[in-house]
C-alpha positions, 0 to 999 in steps of 0.5 A, spaced: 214 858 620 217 852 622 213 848 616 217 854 611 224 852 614 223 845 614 221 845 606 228 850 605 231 845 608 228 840 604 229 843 598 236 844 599 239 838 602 235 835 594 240 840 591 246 838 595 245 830 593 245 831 586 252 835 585 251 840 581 252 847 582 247 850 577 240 849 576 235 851 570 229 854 574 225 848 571 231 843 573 228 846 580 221 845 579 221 838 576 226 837 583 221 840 589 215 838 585 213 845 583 208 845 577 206 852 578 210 857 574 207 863 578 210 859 585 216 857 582 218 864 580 216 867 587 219 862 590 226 863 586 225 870 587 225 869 594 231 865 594 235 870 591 233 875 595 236 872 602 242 869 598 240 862 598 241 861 591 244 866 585 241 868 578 247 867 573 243 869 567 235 867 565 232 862 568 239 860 570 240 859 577 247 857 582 248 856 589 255 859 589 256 867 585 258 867 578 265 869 580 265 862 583 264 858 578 267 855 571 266 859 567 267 854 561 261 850 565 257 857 566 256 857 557 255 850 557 250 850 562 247 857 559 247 852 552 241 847 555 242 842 550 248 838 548 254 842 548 263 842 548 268 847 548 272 847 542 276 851 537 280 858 539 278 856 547 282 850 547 288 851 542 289 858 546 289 854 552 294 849 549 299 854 546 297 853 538 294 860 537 298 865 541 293 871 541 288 872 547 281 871 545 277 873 551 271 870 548 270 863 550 268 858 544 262 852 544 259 848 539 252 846 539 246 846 534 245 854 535 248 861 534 247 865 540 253 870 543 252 872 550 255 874 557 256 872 563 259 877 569 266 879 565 266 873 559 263 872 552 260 866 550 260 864 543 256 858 540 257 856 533 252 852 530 254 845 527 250 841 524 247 835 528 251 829 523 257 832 527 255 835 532 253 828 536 259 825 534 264 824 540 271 822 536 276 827 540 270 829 545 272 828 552 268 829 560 271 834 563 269 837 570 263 836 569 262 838 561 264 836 555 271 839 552 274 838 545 281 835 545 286 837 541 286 834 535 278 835 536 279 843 536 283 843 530 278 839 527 273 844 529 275 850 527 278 848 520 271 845 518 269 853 519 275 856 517 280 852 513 285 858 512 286 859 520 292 861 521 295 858 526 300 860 530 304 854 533 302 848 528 308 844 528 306 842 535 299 840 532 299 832 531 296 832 523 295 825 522 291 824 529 287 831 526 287 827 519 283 821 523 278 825 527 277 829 521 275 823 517 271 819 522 267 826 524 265 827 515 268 833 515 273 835 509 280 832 511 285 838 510 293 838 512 296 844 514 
Protein backbone atom coordinates (compact mmCIF):
# COMPACT_ATOMS: atom_id res chain seq x y z
CA UNK A 1 0.00 0.00 0.00
CA UNK A 2 3.01 2.33 1.10
CA UNK A 3 4.88 1.35 -2.63
CA UNK A 4 0.95 2.49 -4.35
CA UNK A 5 1.29 6.12 -2.44
CA UNK A 6 4.97 6.42 -3.17
CA UNK A 7 4.41 5.76 -7.02
CA UNK A 8 1.09 8.45 -6.69
CA UNK A 9 3.27 10.59 -5.37
CA UNK A 10 5.92 10.39 -7.86
CA UNK A 11 3.59 10.66 -10.63
CA UNK A 12 2.20 13.72 -9.43
CA UNK A 13 5.27 15.69 -8.29
CA UNK A 14 6.48 14.71 -12.19
CA UNK A 15 3.40 16.43 -13.13
CA UNK A 16 3.82 19.28 -10.74
CA UNK A 17 7.50 20.02 -12.29
CA UNK A 18 6.44 20.32 -16.00
CA UNK A 19 3.67 23.43 -15.39
CA UNK A 20 1.00 22.28 -17.39
CA UNK A 21 -2.28 21.64 -16.48
CA UNK A 22 -3.58 19.48 -19.11
CA UNK A 23 -2.51 16.35 -20.27
CA UNK A 24 -2.85 13.99 -23.08
CA UNK A 25 -3.17 10.16 -21.76
CA UNK A 26 0.06 9.27 -23.90
CA UNK A 27 1.91 12.69 -22.44
CA UNK A 28 0.92 10.80 -19.09
CA UNK A 29 2.27 7.50 -20.46
CA UNK A 30 5.36 8.66 -21.87
CA UNK A 31 5.94 10.90 -18.48
CA UNK A 32 5.55 7.92 -15.74
CA UNK A 33 6.80 5.18 -18.26
CA UNK A 34 3.87 3.44 -18.76
CA UNK A 35 3.89 1.57 -22.13
CA UNK A 36 0.80 -0.53 -21.61
CA UNK A 37 -2.01 0.82 -23.10
CA UNK A 38 -4.40 -1.79 -20.58
CA UNK A 39 -2.25 0.09 -17.24
CA UNK A 40 -2.41 3.22 -18.71
CA UNK A 41 -6.16 3.49 -19.11
CA UNK A 42 -6.92 1.62 -15.64
CA UNK A 43 -4.51 3.70 -14.18
CA UNK A 44 -6.16 6.76 -15.33
CA UNK A 45 -9.48 5.47 -14.47
CA UNK A 46 -8.55 4.99 -11.36
CA UNK A 47 -7.03 8.45 -10.81
CA UNK A 48 -10.23 10.14 -11.87
CA UNK A 49 -12.36 8.06 -9.71
CA UNK A 50 -10.51 9.41 -6.45
CA UNK A 51 -10.50 12.89 -8.21
CA UNK A 52 -6.80 13.26 -8.60
CA UNK A 53 -6.99 13.87 -12.15
CA UNK A 54 -10.32 14.90 -14.52
CA UNK A 55 -11.33 13.65 -17.79
CA UNK A 56 -12.03 17.15 -19.88
CA UNK A 57 -12.56 15.12 -23.19
CA UNK A 58 -11.16 11.94 -24.90
CA UNK A 59 -7.96 11.18 -23.92
CA UNK A 60 -7.83 14.50 -22.66
CA UNK A 61 -6.92 14.65 -19.07
CA UNK A 62 -6.38 18.24 -15.93
CA UNK A 63 -5.43 18.17 -12.71
CA UNK A 64 -7.83 21.08 -12.19
CA UNK A 65 -11.94 20.83 -13.24
CA UNK A 66 -13.07 22.12 -16.85
CA UNK A 67 -14.57 25.11 -14.97
CA UNK A 68 -11.25 25.97 -14.19
CA UNK A 69 -9.32 26.26 -16.77
CA UNK A 70 -9.24 28.62 -20.01
CA UNK A 71 -11.08 27.44 -22.25
CA UNK A 72 -9.44 28.97 -24.94
CA UNK A 73 -6.46 26.63 -23.90
CA UNK A 74 -8.84 23.64 -23.47
CA UNK A 75 -9.59 23.87 -27.71
CA UNK A 76 -5.98 24.17 -28.45
CA UNK A 77 -5.26 21.45 -26.36
CA UNK A 78 -8.10 19.26 -27.70
CA UNK A 79 -6.49 20.22 -31.35
CA UNK A 80 -2.99 18.34 -30.43
CA UNK A 81 -1.20 19.48 -32.97
CA UNK A 82 0.05 23.17 -33.88
CA UNK A 83 -2.97 25.59 -33.41
CA UNK A 84 -3.86 29.62 -32.78
CA UNK A 85 -6.98 31.11 -31.71
CA UNK A 86 -8.23 33.53 -34.45
CA UNK A 87 -11.00 35.01 -36.39
CA UNK A 88 -14.48 36.05 -34.61
CA UNK A 89 -12.76 34.86 -31.27
CA UNK A 90 -10.35 37.86 -31.34
CA UNK A 91 -12.23 40.49 -33.21
CA UNK A 92 -14.96 39.83 -30.67
CA UNK A 93 -12.71 40.31 -27.71
CA UNK A 94 -11.48 43.23 -29.51
CA UNK A 95 -14.62 45.00 -30.24
CA UNK A 96 -14.59 44.80 -34.18
CA UNK A 97 -17.66 42.45 -34.42
CA UNK A 98 -20.16 43.35 -32.03
CA UNK A 99 -22.10 40.09 -32.15
CA UNK A 100 -21.54 37.46 -29.27
CA UNK A 101 -20.19 34.39 -30.90
CA UNK A 102 -20.22 31.68 -28.21
CA UNK A 103 -18.22 29.75 -30.21
CA UNK A 104 -14.75 30.11 -29.69
CA UNK A 105 -12.37 30.03 -33.05
CA UNK A 106 -9.09 27.84 -33.77
CA UNK A 107 -7.16 27.57 -36.88
CA UNK A 108 -5.14 24.52 -37.51
CA UNK A 109 -4.64 21.57 -40.42
CA UNK A 110 -8.26 20.28 -39.60
CA UNK A 111 -11.93 20.48 -39.57
CA UNK A 112 -13.51 19.43 -36.36
CA UNK A 113 -16.33 21.22 -34.25
CA UNK A 114 -16.79 20.00 -30.69
CA UNK A 115 -17.73 21.06 -27.04
CA UNK A 116 -16.16 21.10 -23.86
CA UNK A 117 -18.46 21.80 -20.56
CA UNK A 118 -20.43 24.78 -21.72
CA UNK A 119 -18.24 25.90 -25.17
CA UNK A 120 -18.16 25.18 -28.63
CA UNK A 121 -14.99 24.92 -30.42
CA UNK A 122 -14.72 25.46 -34.15
CA UNK A 123 -11.31 24.73 -36.07
CA UNK A 124 -10.89 25.45 -39.35
CA UNK A 125 -8.53 23.94 -41.47
CA UNK A 126 -5.77 26.26 -43.15
CA UNK A 127 -3.56 25.15 -45.43
CA UNK A 128 -0.02 24.14 -43.93
CA UNK A 129 1.97 26.96 -46.28
CA UNK A 130 -0.12 29.50 -44.05
CA UNK A 131 -0.79 27.83 -41.20
CA UNK A 132 3.01 27.69 -40.01
CA UNK A 133 3.51 31.17 -40.74
CA UNK A 134 3.74 33.13 -37.32
CA UNK A 135 3.44 36.83 -38.83
CA UNK A 136 0.83 38.21 -36.50
CA UNK A 137 0.85 35.15 -34.27
CA UNK A 138 1.81 35.73 -30.52
CA UNK A 139 2.45 33.22 -27.19
CA UNK A 140 0.06 34.03 -24.97
CA UNK A 141 -0.82 32.03 -21.80
CA UNK A 142 0.35 29.10 -22.66
CA UNK A 143 -1.15 28.98 -26.27
CA UNK A 144 -0.73 30.71 -29.36
CA UNK A 145 -3.37 33.57 -30.17
CA UNK A 146 -3.73 35.64 -33.59
CA UNK A 147 -2.98 39.37 -32.93
CA UNK A 148 -5.43 41.74 -34.49
CA UNK A 149 -4.27 42.44 -37.54
CA UNK A 150 -3.53 38.49 -37.89
CA UNK A 151 -7.37 37.60 -37.08
CA UNK A 152 -8.48 40.14 -39.63
CA UNK A 153 -6.33 38.27 -42.01
CA UNK A 154 -7.79 34.96 -41.18
CA UNK A 155 -10.87 35.66 -41.49
CA UNK A 156 -11.03 37.26 -44.60
CA UNK A 157 -8.88 34.46 -46.31
CA UNK A 158 -12.05 32.69 -45.69
CA UNK A 159 -14.77 35.08 -46.14
CA UNK A 160 -13.81 38.28 -47.76
CA UNK A 161 -17.22 39.69 -47.82
CA UNK A 162 -17.32 39.68 -43.76
CA UNK A 163 -19.08 42.51 -42.49
CA UNK A 164 -17.29 44.01 -39.83
CA UNK A 165 -18.77 45.83 -37.64
CA UNK A 166 -16.16 48.23 -36.31
CA UNK A 167 -13.27 48.41 -39.14
CA UNK A 168 -12.56 52.08 -38.74
CA UNK A 169 -10.54 50.68 -35.72
CA UNK A 170 -8.95 47.94 -37.61
CA UNK A 171 -5.17 49.24 -38.82
CA UNK A 172 -5.34 47.96 -42.84
CA UNK A 173 -2.26 48.71 -43.63
CA UNK A 174 -0.67 46.33 -41.01
CA UNK A 175 -3.63 43.85 -42.13
CA UNK A 176 -2.14 44.59 -45.89
CA UNK A 177 1.67 43.67 -44.32
CA UNK A 178 0.36 40.15 -42.75
CA UNK A 179 -1.69 39.49 -45.54
CA UNK A 180 1.07 39.80 -48.20
CA UNK A 181 3.86 38.06 -45.78
CA UNK A 182 1.46 35.19 -45.16
CA UNK A 183 0.38 34.77 -49.33
CA UNK A 184 -2.86 35.38 -48.83
CA UNK A 185 -4.82 37.45 -51.44
CA UNK A 186 -4.43 41.09 -50.17
CA UNK A 187 -8.06 42.74 -49.59
CA UNK A 188 -8.92 46.64 -48.43
CA UNK A 189 -11.80 47.17 -46.81
Amino acid sequence: MSTERNNVSSRFAKLASMGEIVFHAQDLANLWGILDKNNLYTTLKRYSQKGLLHRTYKGLYSIRKIEDIDPLLLGIKVINEFAYISCETVLAENGIIFQNSSTITIISSKSKKFSLGNKDYQSRKLNNKYLHNMAGIVLEQGYYKANLSRAVADLLYYNPLYYLDASKLINWNEVNKIQKEIGYNVITK
